[in-house]
C-alpha positions as CSV (number, residue, x, y, z in Angstrom):
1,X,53.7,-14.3,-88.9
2,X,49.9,-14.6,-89.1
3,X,48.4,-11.3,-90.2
4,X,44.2,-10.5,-89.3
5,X,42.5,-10.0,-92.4
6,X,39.2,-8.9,-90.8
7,X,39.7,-6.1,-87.8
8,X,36.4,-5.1,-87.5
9,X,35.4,-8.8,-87.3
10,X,38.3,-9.4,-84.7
11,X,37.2,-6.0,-82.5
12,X,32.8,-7.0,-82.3
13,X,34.8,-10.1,-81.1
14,X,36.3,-8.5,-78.1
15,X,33.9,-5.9,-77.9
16,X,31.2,-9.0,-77.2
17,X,34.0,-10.3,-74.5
18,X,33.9,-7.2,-73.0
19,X,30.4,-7.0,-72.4
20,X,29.7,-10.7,-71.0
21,X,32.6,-10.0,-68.7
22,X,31.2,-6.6,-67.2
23,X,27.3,-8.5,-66.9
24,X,28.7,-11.2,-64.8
25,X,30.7,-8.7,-63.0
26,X,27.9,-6.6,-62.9
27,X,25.8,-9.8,-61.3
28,X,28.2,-10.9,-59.0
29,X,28.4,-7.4,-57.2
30,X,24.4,-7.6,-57.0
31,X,24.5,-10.9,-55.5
32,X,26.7,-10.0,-53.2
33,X,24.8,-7.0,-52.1
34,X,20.9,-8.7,-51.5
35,X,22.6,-11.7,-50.3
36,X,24.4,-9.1,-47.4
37,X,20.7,-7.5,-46.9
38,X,18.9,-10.7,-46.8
39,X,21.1,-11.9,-43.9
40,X,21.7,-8.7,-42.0
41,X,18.2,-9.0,-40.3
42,X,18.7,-5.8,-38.6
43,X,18.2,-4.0,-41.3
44,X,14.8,-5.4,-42.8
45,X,12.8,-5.3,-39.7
46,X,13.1,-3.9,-36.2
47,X,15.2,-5.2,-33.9
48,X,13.3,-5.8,-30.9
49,X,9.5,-6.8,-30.8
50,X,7.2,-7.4,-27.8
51,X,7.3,-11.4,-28.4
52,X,11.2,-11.5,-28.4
53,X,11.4,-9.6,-25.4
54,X,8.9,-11.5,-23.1
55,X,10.6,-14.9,-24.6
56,X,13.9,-13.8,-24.0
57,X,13.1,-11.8,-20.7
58,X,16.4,-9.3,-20.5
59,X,15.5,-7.4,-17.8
60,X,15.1,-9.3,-15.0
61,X,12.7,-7.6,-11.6
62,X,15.0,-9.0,-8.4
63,X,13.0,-7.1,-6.0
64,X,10.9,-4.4,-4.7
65,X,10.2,-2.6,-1.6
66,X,8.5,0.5,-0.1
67,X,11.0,2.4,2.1
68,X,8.6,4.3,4.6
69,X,11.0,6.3,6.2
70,X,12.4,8.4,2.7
71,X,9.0,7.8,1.0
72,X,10.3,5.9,-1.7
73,X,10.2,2.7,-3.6
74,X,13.2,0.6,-4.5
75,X,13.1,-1.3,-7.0
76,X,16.2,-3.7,-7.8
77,X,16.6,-4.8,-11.5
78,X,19.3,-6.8,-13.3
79,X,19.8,-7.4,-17.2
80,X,21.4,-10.2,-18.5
81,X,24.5,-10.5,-19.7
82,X,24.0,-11.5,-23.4
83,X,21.0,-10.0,-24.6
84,X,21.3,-8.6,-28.0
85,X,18.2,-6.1,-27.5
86,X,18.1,-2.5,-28.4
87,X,15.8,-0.9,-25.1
88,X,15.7,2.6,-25.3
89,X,13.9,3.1,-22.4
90,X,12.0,1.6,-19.3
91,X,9.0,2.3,-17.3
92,X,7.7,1.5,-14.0
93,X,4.0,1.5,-13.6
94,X,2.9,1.3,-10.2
95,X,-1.0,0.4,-9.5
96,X,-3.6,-0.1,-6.6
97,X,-6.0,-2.3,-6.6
98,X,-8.4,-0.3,-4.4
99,X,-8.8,2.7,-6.4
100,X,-7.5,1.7,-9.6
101,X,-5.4,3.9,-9.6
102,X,-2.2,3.8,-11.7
103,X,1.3,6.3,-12.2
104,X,4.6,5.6,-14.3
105,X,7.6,6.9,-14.6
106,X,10.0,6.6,-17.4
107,X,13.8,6.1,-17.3
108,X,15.6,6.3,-20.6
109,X,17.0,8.5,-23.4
110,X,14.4,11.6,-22.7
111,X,15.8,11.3,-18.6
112,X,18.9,13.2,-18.0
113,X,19.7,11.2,-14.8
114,X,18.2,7.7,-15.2
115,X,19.8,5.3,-17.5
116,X,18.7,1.7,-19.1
117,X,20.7,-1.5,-17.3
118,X,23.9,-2.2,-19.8
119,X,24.3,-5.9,-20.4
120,X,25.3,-8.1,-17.4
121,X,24.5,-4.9,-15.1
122,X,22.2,-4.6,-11.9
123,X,20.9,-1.5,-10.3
124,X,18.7,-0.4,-7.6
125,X,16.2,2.9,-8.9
126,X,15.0,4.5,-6.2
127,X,11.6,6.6,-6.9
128,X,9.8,8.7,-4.7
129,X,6.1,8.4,-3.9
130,X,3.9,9.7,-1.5
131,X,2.6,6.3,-0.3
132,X,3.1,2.5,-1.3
133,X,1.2,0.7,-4.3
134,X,0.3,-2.7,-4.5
135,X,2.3,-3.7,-7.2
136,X,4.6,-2.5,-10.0
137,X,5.1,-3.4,-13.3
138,X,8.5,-3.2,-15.5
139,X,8.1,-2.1,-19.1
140,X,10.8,-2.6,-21.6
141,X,10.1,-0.7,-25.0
142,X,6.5,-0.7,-23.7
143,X,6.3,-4.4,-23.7
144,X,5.5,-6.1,-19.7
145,X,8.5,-7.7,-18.6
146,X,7.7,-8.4,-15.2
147,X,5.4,-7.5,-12.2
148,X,5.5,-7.8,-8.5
149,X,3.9,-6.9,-5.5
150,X,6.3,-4.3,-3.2
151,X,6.3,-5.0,0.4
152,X,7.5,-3.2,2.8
153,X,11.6,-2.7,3.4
């Protein structure tokens, strides 16, 4: 049987062990976790921006129309089906050309009975108005989506 003539020399052996074996634990845990953050985009910058949402154009104006009898315009909208945007709300601006004169309303988290188009849904919002505007315009995030002129139903 071999016997160790120098333990102190045999224990700053594994003791040196030890500690290149934690490091490179140590380095593969922190790789792991920037290379997670570096490709979870999400989480380094917003997820939806003005450019991606005119190039990708989720929420699609079908149509528009001023209903004469019940004062109100209906407007018909339909969001695609995979679209991986986060729209919190969206607003309808309706303008005149003759008096420049513009109103909007909202529809979104802060509405209690208007709700943002899921994916791959369609929907008709119906909003009252006294009398018909020119056109109206579809805001997503408050970025233009779309704009049309409303005739008459």
């Amino acid at each position: 049987m071999l016997k160790i003539k120098n333990k102190k020399a045999t224990s700053e052996i594994i003791t040196s062990i030890l500690i290149i074996f934690l490091t490179l634990v140590s380095i593969s845990i922190l790789s792991i976790i920037i290379n997670n953050l570096v490709k979870n985009e999400v989480s380094l910058s917003p997820e939806t921006n003005c450019i991606k949402l005119q190039a990708y154009s989720p929420i699609n104006l079908e149509s528009t129309c001023f209903d004469s009898e019940r004062n109100e315009t209906q407007i018909v909208l339909k969001r695609s089906l995979t679209d991986n945007f986060q729209i919190d709300n969206i607003k309808f601006v309706f303008s005149n050309s003759e008096n420049n004169e513009n109103s909007e309303y909202i529809c979104g988290n802060q509405c209690g009975n208007c709700f943002v188009l899921s994916n791959g849904e369609s929907k008709t919002y119906y909003i009252s108005s006294i009398k018909k505007s020119e056109r109206v315009s579809i805001l997503a995030n408050n970025c233009l989506l779309d704009e049309e002129e409303i005739v008459i139903c």
